[in-house]
Biopython code that builds the backbone (N, CA, C, O; Angstrom):
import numpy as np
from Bio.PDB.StructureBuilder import StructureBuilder

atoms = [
    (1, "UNK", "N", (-68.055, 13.161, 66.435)),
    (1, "UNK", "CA", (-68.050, 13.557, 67.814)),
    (1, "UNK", "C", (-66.786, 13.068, 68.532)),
    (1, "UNK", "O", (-66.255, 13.603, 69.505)),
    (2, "UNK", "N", (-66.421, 12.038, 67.932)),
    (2, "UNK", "CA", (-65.073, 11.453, 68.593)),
    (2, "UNK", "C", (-63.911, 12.546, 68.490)),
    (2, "UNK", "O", (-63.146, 12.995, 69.343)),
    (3, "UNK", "N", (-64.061, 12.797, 67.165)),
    (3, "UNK", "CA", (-63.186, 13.457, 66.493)),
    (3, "UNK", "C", (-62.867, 14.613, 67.630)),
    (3, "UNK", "O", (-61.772, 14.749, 68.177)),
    (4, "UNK", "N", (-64.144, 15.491, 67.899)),
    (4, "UNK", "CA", (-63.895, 16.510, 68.681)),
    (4, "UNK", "C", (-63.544, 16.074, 70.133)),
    (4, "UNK", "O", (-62.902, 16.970, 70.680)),
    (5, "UNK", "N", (-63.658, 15.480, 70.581)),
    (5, "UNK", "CA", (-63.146, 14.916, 71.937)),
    (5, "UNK", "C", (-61.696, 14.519, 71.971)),
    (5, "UNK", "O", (-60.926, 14.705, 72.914)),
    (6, "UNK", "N", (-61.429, 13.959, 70.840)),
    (6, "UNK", "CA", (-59.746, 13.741, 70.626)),
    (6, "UNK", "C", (-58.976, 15.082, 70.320)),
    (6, "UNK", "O", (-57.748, 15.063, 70.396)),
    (7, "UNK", "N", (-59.460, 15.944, 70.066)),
    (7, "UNK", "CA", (-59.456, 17.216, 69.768)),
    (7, "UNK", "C", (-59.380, 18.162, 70.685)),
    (7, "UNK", "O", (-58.641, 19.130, 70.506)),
    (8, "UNK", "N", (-59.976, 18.053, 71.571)),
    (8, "UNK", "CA", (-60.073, 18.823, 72.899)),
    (8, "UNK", "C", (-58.760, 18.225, 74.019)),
    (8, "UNK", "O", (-57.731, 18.715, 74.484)),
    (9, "UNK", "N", (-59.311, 17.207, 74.097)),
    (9, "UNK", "CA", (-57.908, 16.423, 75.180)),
    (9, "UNK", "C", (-56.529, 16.710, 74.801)),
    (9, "UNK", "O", (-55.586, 17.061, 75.511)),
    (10, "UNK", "N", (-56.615, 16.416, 73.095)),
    (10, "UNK", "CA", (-55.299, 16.923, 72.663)),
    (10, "UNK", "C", (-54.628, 18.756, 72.730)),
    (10, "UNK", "O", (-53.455, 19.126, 72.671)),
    (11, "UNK", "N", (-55.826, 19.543, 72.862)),
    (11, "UNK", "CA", (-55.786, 20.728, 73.280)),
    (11, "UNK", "C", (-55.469, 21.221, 74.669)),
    (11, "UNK", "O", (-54.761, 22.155, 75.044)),
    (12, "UNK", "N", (-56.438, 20.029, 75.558)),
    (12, "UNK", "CA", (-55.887, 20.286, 77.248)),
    (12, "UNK", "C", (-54.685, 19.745, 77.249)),
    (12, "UNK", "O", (-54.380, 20.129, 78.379)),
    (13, "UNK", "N", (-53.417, 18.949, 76.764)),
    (13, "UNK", "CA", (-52.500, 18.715, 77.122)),
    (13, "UNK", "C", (-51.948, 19.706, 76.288)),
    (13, "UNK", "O", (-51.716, 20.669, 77.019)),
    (14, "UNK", "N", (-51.629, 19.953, 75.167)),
    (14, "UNK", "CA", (-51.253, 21.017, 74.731)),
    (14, "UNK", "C", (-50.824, 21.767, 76.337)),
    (14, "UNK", "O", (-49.849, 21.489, 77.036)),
    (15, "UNK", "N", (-52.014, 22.882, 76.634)),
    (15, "UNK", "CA", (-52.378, 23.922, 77.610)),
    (15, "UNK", "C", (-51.673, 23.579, 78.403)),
    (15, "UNK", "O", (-51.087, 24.525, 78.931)),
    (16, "UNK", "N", (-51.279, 22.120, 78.979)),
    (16, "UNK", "CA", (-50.927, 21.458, 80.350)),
    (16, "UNK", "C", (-49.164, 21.784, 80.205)),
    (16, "UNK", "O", (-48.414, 22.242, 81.066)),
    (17, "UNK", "N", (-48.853, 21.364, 78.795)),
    (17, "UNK", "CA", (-47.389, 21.274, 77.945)),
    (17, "UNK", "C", (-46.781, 22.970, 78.427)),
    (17, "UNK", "O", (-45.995, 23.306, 79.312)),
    (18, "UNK", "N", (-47.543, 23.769, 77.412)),
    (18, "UNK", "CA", (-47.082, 24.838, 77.560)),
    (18, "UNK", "C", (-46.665, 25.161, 78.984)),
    (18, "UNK", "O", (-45.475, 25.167, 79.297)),
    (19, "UNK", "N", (-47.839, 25.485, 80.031)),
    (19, "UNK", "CA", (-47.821, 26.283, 80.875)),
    (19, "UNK", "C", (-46.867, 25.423, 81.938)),
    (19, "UNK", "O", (-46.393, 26.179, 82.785)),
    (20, "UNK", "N", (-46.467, 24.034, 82.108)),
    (20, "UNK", "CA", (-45.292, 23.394, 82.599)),
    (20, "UNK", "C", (-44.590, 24.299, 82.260)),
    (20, "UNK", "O", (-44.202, 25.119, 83.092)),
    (21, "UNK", "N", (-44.073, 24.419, 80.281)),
    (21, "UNK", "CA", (-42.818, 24.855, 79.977)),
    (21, "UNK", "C", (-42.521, 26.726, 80.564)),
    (21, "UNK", "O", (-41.397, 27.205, 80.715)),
    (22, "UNK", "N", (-43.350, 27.203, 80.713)),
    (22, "UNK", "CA", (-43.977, 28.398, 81.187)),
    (22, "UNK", "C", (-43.051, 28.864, 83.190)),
    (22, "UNK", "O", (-42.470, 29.803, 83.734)),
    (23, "UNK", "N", (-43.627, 27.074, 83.596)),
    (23, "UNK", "CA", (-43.329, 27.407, 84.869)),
    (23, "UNK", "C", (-41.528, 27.614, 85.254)),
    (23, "UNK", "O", (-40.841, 28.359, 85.953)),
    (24, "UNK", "N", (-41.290, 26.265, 84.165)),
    (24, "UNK", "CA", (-39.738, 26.026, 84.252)),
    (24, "UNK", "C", (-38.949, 26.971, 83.473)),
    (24, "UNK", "O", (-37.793, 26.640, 83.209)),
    (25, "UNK", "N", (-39.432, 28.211, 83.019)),
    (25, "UNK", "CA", (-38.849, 29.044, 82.174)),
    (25, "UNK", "C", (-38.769, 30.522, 83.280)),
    (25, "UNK", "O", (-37.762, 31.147, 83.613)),
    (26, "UNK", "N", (-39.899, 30.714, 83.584)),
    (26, "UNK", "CA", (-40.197, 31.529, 84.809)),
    (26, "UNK", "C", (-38.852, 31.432, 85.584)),
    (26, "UNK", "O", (-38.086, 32.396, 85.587)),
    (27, "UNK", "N", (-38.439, 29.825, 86.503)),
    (27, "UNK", "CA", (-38.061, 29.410, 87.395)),
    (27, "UNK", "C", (-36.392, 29.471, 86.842)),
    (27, "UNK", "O", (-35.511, 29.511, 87.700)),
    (28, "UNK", "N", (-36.065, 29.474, 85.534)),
    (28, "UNK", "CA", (-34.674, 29.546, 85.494)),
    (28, "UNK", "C", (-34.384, 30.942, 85.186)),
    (28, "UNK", "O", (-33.239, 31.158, 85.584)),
    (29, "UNK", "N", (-34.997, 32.224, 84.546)),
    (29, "UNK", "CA", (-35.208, 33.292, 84.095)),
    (29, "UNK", "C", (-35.083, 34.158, 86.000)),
    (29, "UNK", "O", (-34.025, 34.691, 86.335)),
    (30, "UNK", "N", (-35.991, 34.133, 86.716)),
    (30, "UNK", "CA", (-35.319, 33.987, 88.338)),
    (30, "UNK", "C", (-34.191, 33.525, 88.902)),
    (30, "UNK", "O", (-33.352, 34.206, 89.492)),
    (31, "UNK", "N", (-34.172, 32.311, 88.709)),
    (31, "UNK", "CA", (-32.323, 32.404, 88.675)),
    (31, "UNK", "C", (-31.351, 32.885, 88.400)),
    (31, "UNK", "O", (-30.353, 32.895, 89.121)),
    (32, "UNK", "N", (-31.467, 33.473, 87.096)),
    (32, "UNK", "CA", (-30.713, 33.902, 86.320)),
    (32, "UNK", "C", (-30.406, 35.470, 86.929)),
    (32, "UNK", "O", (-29.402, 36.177, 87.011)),
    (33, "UNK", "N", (-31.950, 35.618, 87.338)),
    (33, "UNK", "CA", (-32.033, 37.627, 88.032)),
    (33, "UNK", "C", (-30.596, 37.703, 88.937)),
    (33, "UNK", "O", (-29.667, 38.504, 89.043)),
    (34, "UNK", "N", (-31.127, 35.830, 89.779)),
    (34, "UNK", "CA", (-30.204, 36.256, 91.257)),
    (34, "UNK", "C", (-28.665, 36.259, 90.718)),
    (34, "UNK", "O", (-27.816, 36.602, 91.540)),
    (35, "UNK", "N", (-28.285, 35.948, 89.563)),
    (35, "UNK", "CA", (-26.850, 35.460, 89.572)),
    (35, "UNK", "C", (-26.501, 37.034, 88.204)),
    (35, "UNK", "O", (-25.360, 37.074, 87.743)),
    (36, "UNK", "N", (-27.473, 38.077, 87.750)),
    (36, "UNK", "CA", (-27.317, 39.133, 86.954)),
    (36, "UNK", "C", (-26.406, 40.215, 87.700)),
    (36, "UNK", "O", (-25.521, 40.670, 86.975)),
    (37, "UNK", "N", (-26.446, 40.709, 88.977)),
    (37, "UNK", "CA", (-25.273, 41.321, 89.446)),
    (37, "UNK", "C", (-24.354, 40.890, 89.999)),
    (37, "UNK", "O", (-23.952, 41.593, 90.926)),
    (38, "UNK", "N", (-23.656, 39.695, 89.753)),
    (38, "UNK", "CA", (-22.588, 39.462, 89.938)),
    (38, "UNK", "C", (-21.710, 39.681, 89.517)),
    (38, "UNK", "O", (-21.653, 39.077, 88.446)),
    (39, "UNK", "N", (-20.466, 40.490, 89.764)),
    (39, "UNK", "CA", (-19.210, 40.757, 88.344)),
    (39, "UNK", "C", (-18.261, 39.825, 88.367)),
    (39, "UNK", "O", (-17.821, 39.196, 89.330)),
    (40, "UNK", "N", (-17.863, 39.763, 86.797)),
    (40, "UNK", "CA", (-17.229, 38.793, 86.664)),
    (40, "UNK", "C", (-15.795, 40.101, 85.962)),
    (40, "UNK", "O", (-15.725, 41.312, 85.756)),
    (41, "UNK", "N", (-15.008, 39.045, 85.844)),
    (41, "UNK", "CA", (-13.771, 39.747, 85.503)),
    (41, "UNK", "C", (-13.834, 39.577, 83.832)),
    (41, "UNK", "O", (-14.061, 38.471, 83.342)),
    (42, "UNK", "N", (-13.667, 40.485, 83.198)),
    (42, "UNK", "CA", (-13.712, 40.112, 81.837)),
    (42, "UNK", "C", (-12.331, 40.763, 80.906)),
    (42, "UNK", "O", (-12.129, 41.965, 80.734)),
    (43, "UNK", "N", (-11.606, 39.812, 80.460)),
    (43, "UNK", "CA", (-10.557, 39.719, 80.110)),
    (43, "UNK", "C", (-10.205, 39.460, 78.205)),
    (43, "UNK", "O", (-10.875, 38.577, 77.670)),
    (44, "UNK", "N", (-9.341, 40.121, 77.449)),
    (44, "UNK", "CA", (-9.048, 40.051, 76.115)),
    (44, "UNK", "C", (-7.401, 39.422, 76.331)),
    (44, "UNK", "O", (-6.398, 39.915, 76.849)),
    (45, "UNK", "N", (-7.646, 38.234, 75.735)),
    (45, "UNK", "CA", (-5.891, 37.951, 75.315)),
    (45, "UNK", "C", (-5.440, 37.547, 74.194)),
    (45, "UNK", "O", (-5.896, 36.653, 73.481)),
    (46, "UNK", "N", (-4.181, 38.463, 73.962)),
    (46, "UNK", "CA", (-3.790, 38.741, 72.516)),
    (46, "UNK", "C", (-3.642, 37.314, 72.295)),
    (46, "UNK", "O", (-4.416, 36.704, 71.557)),
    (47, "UNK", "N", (-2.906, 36.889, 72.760)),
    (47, "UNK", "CA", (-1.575, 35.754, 72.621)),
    (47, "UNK", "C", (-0.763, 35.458, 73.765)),
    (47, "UNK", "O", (-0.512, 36.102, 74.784)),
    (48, "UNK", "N", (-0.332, 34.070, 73.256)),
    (48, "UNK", "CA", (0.643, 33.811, 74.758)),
    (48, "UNK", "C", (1.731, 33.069, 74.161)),
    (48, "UNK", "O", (1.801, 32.934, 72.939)),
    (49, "UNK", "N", (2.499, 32.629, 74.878)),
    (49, "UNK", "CA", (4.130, 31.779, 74.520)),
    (49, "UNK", "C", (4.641, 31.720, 75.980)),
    (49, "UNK", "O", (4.483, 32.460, 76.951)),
    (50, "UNK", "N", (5.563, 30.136, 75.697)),
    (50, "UNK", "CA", (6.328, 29.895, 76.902)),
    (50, "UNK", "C", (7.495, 30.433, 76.309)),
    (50, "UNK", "O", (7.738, 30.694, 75.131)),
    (51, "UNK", "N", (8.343, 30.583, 77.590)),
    (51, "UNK", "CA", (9.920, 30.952, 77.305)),
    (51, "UNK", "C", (10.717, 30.613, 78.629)),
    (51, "UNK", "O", (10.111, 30.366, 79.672)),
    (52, "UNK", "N", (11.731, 30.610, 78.571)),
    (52, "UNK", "CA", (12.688, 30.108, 79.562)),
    (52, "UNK", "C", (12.829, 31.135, 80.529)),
    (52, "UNK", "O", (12.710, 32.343, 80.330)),
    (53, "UNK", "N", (13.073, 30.601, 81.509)),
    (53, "UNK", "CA", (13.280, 31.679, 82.521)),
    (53, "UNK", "C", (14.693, 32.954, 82.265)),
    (53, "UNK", "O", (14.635, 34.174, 82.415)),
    (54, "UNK", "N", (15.743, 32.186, 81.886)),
    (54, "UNK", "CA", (16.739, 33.126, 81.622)),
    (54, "UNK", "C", (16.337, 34.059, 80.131)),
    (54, "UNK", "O", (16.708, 35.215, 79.928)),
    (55, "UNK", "N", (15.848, 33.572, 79.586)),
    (55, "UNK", "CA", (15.093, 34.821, 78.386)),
    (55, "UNK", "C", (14.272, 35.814, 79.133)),
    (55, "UNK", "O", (14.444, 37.010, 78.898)),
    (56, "UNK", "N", (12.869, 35.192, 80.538)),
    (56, "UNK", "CA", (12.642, 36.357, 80.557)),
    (56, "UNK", "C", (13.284, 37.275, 81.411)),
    (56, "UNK", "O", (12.972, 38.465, 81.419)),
    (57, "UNK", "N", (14.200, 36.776, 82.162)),
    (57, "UNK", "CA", (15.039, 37.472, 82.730)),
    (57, "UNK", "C", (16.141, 38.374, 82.281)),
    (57, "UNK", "O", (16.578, 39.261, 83.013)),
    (58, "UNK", "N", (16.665, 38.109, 80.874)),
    (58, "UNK", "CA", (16.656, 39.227, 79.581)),
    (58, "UNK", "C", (16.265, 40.224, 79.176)),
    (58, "UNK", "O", (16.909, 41.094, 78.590)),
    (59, "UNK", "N", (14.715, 40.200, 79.552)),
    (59, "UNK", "CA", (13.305, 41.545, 78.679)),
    (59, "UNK", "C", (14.290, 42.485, 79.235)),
    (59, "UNK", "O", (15.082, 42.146, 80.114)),
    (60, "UNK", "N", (14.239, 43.805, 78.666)),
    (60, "UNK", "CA", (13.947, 44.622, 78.943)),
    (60, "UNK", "C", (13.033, 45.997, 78.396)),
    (60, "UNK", "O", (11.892, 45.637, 78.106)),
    (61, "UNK", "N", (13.167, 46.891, 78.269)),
    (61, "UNK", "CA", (12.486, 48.132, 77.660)),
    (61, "UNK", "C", (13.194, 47.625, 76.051)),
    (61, "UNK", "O", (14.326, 47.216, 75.794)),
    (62, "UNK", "N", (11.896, 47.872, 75.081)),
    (62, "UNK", "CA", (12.171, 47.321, 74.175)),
    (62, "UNK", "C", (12.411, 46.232, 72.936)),
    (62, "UNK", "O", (12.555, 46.239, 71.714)),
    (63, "UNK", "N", (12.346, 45.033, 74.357)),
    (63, "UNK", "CA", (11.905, 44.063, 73.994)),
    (63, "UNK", "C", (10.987, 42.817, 72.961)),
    (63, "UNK", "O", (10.059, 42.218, 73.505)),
    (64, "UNK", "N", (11.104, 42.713, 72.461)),
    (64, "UNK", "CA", (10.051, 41.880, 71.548)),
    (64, "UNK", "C", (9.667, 40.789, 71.998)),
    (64, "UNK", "O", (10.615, 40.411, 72.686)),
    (65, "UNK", "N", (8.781, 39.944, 72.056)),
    (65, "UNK", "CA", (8.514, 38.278, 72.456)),
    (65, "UNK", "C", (7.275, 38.267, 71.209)),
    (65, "UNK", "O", (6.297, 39.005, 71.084)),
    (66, "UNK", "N", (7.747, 37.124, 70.367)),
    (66, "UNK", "CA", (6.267, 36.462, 69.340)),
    (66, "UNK", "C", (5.651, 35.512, 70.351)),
    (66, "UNK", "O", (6.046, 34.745, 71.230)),
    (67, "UNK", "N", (4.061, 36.069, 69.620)),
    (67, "UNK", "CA", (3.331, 35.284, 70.523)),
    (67, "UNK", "C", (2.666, 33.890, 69.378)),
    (67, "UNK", "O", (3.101, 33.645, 68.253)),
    (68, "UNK", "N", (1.778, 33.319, 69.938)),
    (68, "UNK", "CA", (1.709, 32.410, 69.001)),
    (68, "UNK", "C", (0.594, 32.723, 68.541)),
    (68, "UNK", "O", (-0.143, 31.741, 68.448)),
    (69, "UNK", "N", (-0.031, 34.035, 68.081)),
    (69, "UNK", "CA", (-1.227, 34.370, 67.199)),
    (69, "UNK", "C", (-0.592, 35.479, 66.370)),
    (69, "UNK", "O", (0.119, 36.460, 66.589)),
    (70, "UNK", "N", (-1.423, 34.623, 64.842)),
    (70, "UNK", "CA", (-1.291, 35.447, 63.441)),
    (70, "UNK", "C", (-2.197, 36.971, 64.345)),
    (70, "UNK", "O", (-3.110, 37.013, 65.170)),
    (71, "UNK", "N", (-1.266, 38.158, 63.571)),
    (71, "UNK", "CA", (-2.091, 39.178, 63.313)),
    (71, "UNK", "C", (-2.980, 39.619, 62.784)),
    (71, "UNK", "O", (-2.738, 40.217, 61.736)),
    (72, "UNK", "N", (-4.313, 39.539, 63.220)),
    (72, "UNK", "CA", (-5.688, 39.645, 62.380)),
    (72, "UNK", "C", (-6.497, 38.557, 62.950)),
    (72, "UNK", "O", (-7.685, 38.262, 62.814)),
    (73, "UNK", "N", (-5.796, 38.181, 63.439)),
    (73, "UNK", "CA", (-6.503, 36.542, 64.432)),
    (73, "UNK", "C", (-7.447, 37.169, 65.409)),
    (73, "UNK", "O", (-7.069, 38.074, 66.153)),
    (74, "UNK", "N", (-8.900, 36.615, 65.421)),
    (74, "UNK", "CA", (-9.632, 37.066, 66.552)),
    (74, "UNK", "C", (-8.930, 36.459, 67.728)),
    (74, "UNK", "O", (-8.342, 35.390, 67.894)),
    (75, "UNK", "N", (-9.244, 37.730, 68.659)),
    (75, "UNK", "CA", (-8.443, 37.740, 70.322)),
    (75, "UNK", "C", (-9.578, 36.848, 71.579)),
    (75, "UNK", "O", (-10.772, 37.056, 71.797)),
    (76, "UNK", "N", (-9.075, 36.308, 71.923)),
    (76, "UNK", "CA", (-9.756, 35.572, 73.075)),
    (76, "UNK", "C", (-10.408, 36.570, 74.048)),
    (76, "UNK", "O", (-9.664, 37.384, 74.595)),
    (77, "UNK", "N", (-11.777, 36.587, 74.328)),
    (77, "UNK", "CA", (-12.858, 36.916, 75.599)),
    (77, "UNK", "C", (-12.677, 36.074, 76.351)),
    (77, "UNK", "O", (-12.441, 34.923, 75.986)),
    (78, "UNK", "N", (-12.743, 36.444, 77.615)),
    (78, "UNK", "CA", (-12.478, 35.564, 79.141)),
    (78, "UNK", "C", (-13.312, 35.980, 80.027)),
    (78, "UNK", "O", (-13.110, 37.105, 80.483)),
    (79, "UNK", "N", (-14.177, 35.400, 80.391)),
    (79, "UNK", "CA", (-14.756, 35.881, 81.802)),
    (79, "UNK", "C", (-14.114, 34.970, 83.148)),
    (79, "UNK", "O", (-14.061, 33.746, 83.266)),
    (80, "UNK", "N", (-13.733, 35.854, 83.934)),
    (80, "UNK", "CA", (-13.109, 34.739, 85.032)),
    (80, "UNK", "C", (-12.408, 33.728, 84.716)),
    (80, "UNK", "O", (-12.616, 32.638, 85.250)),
    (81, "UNK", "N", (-11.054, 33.986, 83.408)),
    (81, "UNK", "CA", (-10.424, 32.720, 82.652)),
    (81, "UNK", "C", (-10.919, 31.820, 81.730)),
    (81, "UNK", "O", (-10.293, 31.112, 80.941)),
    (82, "UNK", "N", (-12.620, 31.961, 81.988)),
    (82, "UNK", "CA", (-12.978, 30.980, 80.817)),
    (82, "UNK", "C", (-13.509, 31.834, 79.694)),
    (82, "UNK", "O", (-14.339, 32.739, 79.785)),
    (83, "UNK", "N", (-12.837, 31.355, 78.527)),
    (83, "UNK", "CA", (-13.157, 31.565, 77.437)),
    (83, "UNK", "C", (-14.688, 31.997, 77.094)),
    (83, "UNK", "O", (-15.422, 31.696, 78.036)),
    (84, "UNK", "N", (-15.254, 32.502, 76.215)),
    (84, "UNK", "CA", (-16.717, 32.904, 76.242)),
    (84, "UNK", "C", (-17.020, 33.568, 75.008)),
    (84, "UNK", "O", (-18.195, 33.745, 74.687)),
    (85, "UNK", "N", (-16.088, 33.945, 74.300)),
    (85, "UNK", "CA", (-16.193, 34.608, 72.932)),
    (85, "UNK", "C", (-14.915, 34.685, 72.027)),
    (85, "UNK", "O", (-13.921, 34.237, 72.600)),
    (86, "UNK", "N", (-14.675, 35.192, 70.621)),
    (86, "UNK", "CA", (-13.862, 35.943, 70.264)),
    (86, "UNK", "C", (-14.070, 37.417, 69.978)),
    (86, "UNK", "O", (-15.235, 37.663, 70.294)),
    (87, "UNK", "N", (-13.676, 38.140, 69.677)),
    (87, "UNK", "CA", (-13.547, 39.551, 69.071)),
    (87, "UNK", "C", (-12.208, 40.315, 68.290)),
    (87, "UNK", "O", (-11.178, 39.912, 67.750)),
    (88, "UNK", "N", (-12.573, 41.091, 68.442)),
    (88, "UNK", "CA", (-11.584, 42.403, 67.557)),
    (88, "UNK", "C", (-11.257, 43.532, 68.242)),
    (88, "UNK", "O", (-12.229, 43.864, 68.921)),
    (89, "UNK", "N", (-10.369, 44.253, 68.374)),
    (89, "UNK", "CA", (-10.255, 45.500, 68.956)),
    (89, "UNK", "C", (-10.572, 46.310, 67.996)),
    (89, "UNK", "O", (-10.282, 46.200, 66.805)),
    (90, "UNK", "N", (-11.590, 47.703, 68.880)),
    (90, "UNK", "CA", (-11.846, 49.054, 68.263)),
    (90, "UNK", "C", (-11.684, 50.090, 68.867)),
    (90, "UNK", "O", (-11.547, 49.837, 70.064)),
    (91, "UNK", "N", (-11.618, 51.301, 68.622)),
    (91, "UNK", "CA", (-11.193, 52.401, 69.295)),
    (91, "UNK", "C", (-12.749, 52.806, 69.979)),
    (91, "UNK", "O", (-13.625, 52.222, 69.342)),
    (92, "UNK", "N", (-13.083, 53.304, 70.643)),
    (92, "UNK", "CA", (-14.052, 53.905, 71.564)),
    (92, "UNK", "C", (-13.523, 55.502, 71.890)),
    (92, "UNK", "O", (-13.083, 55.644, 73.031)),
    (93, "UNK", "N", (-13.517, 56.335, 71.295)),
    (93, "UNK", "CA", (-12.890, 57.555, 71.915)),
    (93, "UNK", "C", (-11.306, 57.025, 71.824)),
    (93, "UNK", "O", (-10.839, 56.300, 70.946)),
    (94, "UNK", "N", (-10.685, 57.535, 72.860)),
    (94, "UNK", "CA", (-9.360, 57.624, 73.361)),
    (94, "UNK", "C", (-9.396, 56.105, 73.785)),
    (94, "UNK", "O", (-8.274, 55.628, 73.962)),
    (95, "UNK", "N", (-10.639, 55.104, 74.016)),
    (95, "UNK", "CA", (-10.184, 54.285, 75.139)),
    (95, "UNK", "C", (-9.839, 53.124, 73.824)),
    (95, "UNK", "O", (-9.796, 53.357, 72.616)),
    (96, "UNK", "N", (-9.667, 52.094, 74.395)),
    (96, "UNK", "CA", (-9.920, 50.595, 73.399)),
    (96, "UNK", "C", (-11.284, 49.982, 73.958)),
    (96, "UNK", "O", (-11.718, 50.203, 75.089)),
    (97, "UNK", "N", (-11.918, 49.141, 72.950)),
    (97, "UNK", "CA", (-12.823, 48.284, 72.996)),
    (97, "UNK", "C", (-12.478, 47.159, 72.120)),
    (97, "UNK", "O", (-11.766, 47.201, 71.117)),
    (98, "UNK", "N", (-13.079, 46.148, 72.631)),
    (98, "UNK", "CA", (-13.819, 45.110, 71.890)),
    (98, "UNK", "C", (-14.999, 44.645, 70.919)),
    (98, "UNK", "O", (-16.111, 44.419, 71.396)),
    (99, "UNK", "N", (-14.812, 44.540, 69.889)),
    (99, "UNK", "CA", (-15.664, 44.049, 69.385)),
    (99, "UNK", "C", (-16.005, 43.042, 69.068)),
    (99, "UNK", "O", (-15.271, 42.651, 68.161)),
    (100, "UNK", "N", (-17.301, 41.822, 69.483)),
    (100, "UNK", "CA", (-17.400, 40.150, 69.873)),
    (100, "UNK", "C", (-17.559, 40.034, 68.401)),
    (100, "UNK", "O", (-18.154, 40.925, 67.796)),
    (101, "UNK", "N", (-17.110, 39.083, 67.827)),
    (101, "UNK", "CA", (-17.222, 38.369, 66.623)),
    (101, "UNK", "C", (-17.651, 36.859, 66.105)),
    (101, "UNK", "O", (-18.045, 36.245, 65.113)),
    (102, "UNK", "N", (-17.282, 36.701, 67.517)),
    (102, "UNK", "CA", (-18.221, 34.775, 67.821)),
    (102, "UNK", "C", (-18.589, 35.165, 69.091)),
    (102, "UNK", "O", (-18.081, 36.175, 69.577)),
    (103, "UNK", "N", (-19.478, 34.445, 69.760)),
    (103, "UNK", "CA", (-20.093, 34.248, 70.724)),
    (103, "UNK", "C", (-20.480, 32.512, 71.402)),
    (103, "UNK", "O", (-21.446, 31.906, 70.940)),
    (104, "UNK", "N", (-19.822, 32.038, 72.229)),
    (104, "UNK", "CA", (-20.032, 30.756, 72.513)),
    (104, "UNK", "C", (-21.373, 30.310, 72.499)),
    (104, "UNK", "O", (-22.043, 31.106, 71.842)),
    (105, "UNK", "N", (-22.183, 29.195, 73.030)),
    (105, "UNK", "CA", (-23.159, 29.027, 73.327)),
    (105, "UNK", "C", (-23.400, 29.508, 74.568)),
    (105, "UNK", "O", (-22.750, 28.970, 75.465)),
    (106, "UNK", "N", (-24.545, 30.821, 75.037)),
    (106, "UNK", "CA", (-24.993, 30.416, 76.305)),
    (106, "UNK", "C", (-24.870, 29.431, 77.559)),
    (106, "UNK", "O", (-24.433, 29.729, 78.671)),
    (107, "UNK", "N", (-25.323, 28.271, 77.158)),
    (107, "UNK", "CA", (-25.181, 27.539, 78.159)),
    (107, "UNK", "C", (-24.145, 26.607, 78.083)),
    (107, "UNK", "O", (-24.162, 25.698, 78.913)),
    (108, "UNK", "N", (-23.199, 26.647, 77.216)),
    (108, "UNK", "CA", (-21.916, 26.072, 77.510)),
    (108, "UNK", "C", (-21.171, 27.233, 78.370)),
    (108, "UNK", "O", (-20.165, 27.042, 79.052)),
    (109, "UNK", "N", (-21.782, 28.347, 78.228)),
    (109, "UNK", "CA", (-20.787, 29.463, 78.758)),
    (109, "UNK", "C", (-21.145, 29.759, 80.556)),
    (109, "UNK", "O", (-20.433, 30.226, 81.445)),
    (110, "UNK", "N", (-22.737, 29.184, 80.565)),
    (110, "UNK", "CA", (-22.884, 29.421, 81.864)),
    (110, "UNK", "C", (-22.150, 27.900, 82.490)),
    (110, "UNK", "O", (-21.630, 27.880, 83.605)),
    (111, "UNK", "N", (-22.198, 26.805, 81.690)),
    (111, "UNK", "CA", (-21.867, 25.329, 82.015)),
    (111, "UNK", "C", (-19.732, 25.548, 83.156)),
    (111, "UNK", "O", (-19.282, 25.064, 84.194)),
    (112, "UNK", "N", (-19.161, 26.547, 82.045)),
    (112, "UNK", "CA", (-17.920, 26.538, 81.740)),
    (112, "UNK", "C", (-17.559, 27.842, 82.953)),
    (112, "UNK", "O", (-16.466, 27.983, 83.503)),
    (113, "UNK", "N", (-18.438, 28.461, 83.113)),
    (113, "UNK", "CA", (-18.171, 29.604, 84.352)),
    (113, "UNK", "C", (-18.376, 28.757, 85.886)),
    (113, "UNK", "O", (-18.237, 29.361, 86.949)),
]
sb = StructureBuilder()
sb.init_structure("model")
sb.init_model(0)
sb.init_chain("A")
sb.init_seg("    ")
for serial, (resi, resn, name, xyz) in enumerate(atoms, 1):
    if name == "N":
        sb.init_residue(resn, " ", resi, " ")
    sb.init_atom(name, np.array(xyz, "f"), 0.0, 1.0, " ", f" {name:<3s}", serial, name[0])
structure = sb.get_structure()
């Protein structure tokens, strides 16, 4: 009889466990609604390099500058500057796309926005 009484209590906290985790899941999942239409700027960068001012004052039509990424190197995702993924470029029709190939963590990504 004990048995079942330790059994039960351990069942009402159970019930108590969940439906906490329930409330606080609810409560950030709502948050999350209010902050879902917000746009963010979302950005692909090949590569970058410094250079002197009188070089770039040089460019013209034609131009070359190496950047400091191997070709074939996944390209940096940016939302609003911060980093958030890698990917690949693909054709979409006529247009370009992205294709994600890593994906940060979630909540380092909401941490980092």
């Amino acid at each position: 009889m004990a048995e079942e009484n330790q059994e039960e209590v351990a069942t009402e906290e159970n019930i108590e466990a969940v439906a906490e985790t329930e409330t606080k899941e609810r409560g950030s999942s709502e948050n999350l609604r209010v902050l879902e239409n917000i746009e963010v700027k979302l950005t692909v960068e090949v590569g970058s390099t410094e250079i002197k001012i009188r070089d770039l004052l040089r460019l013209n039509e034609g131009s070359v500058v190496e950047l400091d990424r191997l070709a074939g190197d996944p390209l940096d995702i940016l939302a609003n500057g911060t980093t958030i993924a890698k990917g690949e470029v693909v054709m979409v029709g006529e247009r370009f796309g992205i294709r994600f190939t890593e994906v940060a963590d979630p909540e380092e990504r909401v941490q980092n926005l």
